[in-house]
C-alpha positions as CSV (number, residue, x, y, z in Angstrom):
1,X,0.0,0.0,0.0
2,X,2.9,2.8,0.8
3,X,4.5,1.6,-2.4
4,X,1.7,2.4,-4.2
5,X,1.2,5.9,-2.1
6,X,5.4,6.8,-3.0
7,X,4.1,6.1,-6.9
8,X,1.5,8.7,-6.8
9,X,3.6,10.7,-5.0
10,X,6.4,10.6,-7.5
11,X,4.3,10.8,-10.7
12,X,3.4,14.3,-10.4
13,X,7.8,15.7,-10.2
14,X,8.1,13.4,-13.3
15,X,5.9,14.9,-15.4
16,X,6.4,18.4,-14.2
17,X,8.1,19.9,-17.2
18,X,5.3,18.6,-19.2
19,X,2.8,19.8,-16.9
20,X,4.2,23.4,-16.3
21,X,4.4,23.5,-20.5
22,X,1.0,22.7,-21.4
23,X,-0.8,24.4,-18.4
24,X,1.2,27.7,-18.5
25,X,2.8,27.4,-15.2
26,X,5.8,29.1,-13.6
27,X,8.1,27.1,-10.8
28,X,6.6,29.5,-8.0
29,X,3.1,28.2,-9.5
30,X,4.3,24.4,-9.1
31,X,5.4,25.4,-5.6
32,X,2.0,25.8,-5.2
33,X,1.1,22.4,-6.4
34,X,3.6,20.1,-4.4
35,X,2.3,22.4,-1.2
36,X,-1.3,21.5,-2.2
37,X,-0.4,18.1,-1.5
38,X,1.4,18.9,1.8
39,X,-1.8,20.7,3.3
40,X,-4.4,18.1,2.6
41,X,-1.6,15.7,3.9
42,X,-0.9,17.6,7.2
43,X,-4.5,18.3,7.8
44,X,-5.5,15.0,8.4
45,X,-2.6,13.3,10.3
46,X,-4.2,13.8,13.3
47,X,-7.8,13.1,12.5
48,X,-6.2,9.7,10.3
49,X,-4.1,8.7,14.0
50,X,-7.1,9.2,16.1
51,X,-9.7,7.5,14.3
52,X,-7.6,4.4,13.6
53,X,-6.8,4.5,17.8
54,X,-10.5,4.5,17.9
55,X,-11.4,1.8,15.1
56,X,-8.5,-0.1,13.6
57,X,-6.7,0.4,10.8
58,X,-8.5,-2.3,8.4
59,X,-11.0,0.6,7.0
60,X,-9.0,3.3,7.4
61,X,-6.6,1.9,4.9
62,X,-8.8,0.6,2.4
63,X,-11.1,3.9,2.4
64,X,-7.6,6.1,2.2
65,X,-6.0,4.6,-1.0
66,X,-9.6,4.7,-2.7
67,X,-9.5,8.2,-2.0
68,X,-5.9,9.0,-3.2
69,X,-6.4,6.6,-6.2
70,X,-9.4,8.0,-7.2
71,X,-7.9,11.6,-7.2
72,X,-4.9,10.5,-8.5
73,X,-6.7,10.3,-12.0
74,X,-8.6,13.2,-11.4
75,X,-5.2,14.9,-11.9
76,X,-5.2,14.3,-15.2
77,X,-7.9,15.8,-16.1
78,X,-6.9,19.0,-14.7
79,X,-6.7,21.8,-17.4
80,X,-5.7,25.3,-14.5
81,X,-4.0,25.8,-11.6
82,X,-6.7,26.2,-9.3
83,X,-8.3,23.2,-10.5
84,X,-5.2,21.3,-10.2
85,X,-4.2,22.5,-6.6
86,X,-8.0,21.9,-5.4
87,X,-7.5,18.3,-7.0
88,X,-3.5,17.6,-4.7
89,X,-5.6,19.1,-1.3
90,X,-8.5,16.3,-1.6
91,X,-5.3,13.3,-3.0
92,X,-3.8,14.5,0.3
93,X,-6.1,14.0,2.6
94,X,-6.9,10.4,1.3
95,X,-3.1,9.8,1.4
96,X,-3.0,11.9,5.1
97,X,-5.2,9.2,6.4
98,X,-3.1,6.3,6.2
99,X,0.3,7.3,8.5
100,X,-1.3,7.4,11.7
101,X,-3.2,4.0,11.0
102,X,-0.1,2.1,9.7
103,X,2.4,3.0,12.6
104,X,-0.5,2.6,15.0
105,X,0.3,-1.6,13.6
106,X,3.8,-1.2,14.3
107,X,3.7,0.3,18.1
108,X,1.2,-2.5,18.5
109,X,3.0,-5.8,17.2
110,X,6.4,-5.1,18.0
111,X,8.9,-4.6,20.9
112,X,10.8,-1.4,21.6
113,X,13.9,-2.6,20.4
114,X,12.7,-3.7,17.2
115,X,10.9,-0.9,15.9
116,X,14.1,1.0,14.3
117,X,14.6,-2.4,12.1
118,X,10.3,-3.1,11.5
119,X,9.8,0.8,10.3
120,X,12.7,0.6,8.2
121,X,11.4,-2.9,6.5
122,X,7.7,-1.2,6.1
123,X,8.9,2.1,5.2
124,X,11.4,1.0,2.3
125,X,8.2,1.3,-0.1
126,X,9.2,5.5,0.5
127,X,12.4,4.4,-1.1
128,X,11.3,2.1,-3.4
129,X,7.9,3.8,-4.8
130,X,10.3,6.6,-6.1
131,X,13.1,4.2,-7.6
132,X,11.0,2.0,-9.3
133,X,8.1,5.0,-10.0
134,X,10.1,6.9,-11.7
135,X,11.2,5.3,-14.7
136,X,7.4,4.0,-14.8
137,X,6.5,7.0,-14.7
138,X,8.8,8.5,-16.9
139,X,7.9,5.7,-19.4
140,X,4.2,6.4,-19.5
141,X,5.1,10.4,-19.7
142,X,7.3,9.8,-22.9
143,X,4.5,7.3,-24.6
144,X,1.2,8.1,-23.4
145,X,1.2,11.6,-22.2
146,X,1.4,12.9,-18.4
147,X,-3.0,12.6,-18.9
148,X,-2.9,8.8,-19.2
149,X,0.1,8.3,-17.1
150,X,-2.2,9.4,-14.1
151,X,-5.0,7.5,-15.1
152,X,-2.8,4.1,-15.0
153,X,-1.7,4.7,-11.4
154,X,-5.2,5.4,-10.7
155,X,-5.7,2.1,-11.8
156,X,-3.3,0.8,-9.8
157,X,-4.3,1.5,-7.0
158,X,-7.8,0.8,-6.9
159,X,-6.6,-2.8,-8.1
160,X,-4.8,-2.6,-4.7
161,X,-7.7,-1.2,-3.1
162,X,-9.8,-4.3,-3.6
163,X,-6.9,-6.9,-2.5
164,X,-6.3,-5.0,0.4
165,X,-10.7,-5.8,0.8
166,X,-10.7,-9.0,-0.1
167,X,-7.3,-10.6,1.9
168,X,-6.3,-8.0,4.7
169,X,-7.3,-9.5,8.0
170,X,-9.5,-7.7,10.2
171,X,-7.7,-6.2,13.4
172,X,-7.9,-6.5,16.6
173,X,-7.5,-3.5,19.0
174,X,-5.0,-5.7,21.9
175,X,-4.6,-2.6,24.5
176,X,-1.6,-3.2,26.4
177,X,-1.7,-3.8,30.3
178,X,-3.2,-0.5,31.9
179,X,-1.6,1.1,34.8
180,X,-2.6,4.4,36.5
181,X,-1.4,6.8,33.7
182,X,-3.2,5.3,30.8
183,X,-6.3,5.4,32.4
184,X,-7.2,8.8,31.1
185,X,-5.9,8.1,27.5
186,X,-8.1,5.1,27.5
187,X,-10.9,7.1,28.1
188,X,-9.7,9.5,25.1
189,X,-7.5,12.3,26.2
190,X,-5.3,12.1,28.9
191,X,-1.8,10.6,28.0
192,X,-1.6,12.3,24.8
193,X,-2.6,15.3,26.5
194,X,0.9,14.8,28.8
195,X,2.8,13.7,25.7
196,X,2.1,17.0,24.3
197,X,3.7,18.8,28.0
198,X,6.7,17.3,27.4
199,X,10.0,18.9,25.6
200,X,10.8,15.6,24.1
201,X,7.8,15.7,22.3
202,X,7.9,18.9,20.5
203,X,11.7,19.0,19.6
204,X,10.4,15.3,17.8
205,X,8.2,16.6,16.1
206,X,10.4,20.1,15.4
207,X,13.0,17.6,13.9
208,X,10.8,16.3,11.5
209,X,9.4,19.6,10.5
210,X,13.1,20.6,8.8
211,X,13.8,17.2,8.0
212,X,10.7,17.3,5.8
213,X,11.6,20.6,4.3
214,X,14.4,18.8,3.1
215,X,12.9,15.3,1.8
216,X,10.1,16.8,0.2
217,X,12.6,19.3,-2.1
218,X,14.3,16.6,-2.4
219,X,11.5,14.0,-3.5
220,X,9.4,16.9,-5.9
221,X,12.2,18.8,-7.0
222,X,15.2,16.6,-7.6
223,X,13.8,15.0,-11.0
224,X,13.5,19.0,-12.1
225,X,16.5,20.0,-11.2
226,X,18.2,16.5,-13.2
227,X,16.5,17.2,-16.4
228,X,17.0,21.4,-16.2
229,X,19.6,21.8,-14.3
230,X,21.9,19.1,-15.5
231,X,19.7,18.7,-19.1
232,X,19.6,15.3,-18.7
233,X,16.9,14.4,-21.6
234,X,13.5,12.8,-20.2
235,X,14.3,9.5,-21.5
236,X,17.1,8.9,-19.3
237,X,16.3,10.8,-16.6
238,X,14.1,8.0,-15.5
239,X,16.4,5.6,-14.7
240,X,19.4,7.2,-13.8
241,X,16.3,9.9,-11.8
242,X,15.6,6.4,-10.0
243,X,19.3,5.1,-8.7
244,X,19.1,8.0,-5.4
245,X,16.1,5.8,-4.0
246,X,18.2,2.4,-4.7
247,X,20.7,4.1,-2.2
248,X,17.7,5.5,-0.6
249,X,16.5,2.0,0.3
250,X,19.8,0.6,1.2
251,X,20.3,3.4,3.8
252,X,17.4,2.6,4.9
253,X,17.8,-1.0,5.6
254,X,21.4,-0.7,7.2
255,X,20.4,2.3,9.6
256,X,17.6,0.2,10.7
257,X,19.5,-2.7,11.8
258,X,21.9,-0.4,13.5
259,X,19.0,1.5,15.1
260,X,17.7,-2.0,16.5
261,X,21.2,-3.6,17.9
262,X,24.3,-0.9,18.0
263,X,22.6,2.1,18.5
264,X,19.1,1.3,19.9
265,X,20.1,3.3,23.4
266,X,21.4,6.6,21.2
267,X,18.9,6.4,18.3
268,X,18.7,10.1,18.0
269,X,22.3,10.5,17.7
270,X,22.0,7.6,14.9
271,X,19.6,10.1,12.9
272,X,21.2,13.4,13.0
273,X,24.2,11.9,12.2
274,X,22.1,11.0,8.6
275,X,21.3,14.3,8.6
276,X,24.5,15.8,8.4
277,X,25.3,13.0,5.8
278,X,22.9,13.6,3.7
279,X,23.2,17.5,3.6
280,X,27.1,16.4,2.5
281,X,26.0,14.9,-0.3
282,X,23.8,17.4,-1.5
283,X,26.5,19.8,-1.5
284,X,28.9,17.4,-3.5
285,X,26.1,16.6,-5.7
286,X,25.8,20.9,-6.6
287,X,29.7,21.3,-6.8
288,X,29.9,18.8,-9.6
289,X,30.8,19.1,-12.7
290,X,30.0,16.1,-14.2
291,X,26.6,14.3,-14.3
292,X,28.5,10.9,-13.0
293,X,29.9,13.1,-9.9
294,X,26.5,14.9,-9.5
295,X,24.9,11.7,-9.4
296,X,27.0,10.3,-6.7
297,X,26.9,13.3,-4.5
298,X,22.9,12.6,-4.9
299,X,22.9,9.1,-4.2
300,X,24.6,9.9,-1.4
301,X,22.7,12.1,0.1
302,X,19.7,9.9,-0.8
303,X,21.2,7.3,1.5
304,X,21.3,9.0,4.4
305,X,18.3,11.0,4.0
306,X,16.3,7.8,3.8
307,X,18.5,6.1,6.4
308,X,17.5,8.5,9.1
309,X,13.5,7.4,8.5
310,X,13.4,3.9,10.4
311,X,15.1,5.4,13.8
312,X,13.9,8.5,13.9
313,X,10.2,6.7,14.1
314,X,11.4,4.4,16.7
315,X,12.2,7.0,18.7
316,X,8.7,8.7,18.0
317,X,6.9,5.4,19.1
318,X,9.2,5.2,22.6
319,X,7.9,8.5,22.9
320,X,3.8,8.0,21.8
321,X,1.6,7.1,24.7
322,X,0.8,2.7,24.2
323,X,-3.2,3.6,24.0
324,X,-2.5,7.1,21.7
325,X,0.5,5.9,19.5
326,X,-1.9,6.3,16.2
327,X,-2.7,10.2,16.8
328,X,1.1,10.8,18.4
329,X,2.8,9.3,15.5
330,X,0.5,11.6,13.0
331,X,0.8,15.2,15.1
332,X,4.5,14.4,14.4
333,X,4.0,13.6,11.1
334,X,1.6,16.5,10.6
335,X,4.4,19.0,12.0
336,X,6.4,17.2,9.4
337,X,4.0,18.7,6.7
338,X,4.4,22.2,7.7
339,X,8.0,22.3,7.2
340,X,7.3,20.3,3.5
341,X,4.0,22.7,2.6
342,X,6.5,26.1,3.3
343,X,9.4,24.8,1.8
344,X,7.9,23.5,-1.7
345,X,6.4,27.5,-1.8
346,X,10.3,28.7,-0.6
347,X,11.6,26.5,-3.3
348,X,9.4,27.4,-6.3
349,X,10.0,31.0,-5.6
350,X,13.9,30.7,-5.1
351,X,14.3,28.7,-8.5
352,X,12.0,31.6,-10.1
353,X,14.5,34.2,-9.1
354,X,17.4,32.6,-9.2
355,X,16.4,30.8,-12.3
356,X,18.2,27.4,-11.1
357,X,17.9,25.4,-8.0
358,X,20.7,26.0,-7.0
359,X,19.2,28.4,-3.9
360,X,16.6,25.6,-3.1
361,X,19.6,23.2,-2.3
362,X,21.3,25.1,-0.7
363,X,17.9,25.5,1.3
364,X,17.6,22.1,1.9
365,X,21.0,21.6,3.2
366,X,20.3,24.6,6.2
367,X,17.3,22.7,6.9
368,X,18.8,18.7,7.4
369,X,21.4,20.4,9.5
370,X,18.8,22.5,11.4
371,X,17.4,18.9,12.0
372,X,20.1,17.1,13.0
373,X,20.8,19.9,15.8
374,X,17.8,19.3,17.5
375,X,17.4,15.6,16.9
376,X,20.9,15.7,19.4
377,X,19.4,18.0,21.9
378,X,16.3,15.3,22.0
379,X,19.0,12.7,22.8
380,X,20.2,15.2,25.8
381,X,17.1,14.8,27.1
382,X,16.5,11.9,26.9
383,X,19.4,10.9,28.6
384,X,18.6,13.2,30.9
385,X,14.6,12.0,31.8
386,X,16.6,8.4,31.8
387,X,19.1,9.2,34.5
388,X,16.7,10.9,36.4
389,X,14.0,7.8,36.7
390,X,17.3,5.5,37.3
391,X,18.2,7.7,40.3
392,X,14.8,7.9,41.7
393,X,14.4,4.1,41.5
């Protein structure tokens, strides 16, 4: 199901040129666009985290990517910007739905220590949608039109729709053993209500607010900046578009492990230090001179900035509250959104005036480092809250 959420995710960068041609748009206008998305997507994190607390996930999921599929094709029918950025809002709430639901499932079925390794085997399909969506994509652009290449996807996944319906089990809500402060929660409120007092919480979900200025540029604007930047023709920019999410998966897989055995007590540490990676690459990837070198800078930084994905939400679910861990994981997520709905606007204007991207890069780099700053003064505190319980015990 994600995989098929990263494809519709990736198949509106790939056709962008194409897009931006026949409907008269300028970049700031697609900045517009990709923050379209972001909005509907940030709006219902929360609502998408509570209701699957409150009813399971099963029809959450299946009523989400009929949603997102359905507007998927709806974007190819779109002949004006307002049309089209009315169309993104609606494909992101249907797609907003889902987050909240699906780490909800892996909170519930798995032990602390393993969720670093668990959320970096679910969430490869944010690696792998991209690599293997965008020469798809870019196929269908080049033969059918970016029109039809929507429709397909929208055919895709309502074809995953109804397997989800027919085959995925019904769940179960198994609470965990209640004590004194999940009492409250239980009842509807209360522990997410403390989650929210505490420092830990907000510099979390802070983190992922400039990390997401940085993935989203990177995920919407990175296929642009190949094919105008570096005029690397369509054809080929799918494939060799496609090999930063190969690295983009591996990352992912190795941090994981490591997030789950070496570094499970200094997870935070683990994902800044991806941060600062990542923003490396991005800056060898702009010095370059070569498309070979440019390409390696961005698979790079495509590592690490995936890497980073599978610890930083184990740390999330250590910090969600057992009964609330569906609407914790998507406020955090919905912070996230923010930081990606302003910076696809900042970066659409910046590659308007400065008439490369060049500026939004450098923009993205600020922000992963930004990120990894306060992803170590998380770890501080944690440390901290940890030495303080050991002392009182």
């Amino acid at each position: 199901m994600l995989l098929v959420a990263y494809f519709d995710r990736i198949n509106l960068p790939v056709a962008a040129s194409s897009m931006m041609k026949a409907l008269h748009l300028t970049k700031t206008h697609w900045g517009f666009v990709l923050s379209a998305f972001t909005l509907g997507y940030a709006l219902l994190q929360a609502p998408g985290g509570h209701f699957a607390d409150r009813f399971g996930s099963r029809r959450l999921l299946i009523f989400a990517i009929l949603v997102w599929s359905i507007f998927t094709g709806l974007t190819g029918l779109a002949t004006s910007l307002i049309m089209l950025v009315g169309i993104r809002v609606v494909f992101g709430f249907g797609e907003g739905l889902e987050n909240g639901a699906q780490y909800r499932l892996v909170g519930l079925y798995f032990q602390p220590k393993e969720r670093a390794f668990a959320n970096s085997v679910f969430l490869s399909a944010m690696a792998l949608g991209p690599a293997l969506g965008t020469p798809s994509a870019t196929w269908m652009v080049s033969n059918w039109g970016w029109q039809k290449m929507f429709f397909g996807f929208a055919i895709l996944g309502l074809t995953v729709g109804l397997v989800l319906f027919l085959f995925l089990p019904r769940d179960v809500v198994v609470p965990a053993k209640m004590d004194e402060s999940t009492q409250d929660c239980a009842a509807g409120t209360g522990e997410f209500e403390n989650a929210l007092r505490r420092p830990t919480s907000w510099l979390c979900a802070g983190s992922y607010m400039l990390f997401n200025m940085a993935f989203w540029g990177f995920l919407s604007w990175v296929p642009i900046y190949l094919r105008e930047d570096r005029h690397i023709p369509l054809a080929k920019s799918g494939v060799i578009g496609a090999l930063p999410y190969f690295a983009g998966f591996a990352g992912m897989m190795v941090a994981g492990y490591l997030g789950s055995t070496v570094f499970s007590q200094r997870r935070s540490v683990l994902v800044a230090a991806c941060y600062v990676a990542s923003a490396a690459g991005l800056l060898f990837a702009l010095s370059a001179q070569s498309t070979l070198t440019c390409m390696t800078g961005l698979c790079v930084s495509g590592f690490f900035l995936y890497a980073g994905f599978g610890p930083f939400w184990a740390v999330s679910l250590d910090l969600a509250p057992p009964h609330c861990r569906g609407v914790f994981t998507g406020s955090v997520n919905c912070c996230g959104q923010i930081g990606a709905f302003c910076s696809q606007i900042i970066i659409g204007i910046l590659a308007d005036q400065m008439k490369s991207l060049t500026g939004a890069i450098l923009f993205m780099t600020c922000a992963l480092c930004l990120s990894a700053v306060v992803m170590l003064q998380l770890h501080k505190l944690l440390r901290l809250e940890a030495n303080i319980s050991d002392n009182a015990s």
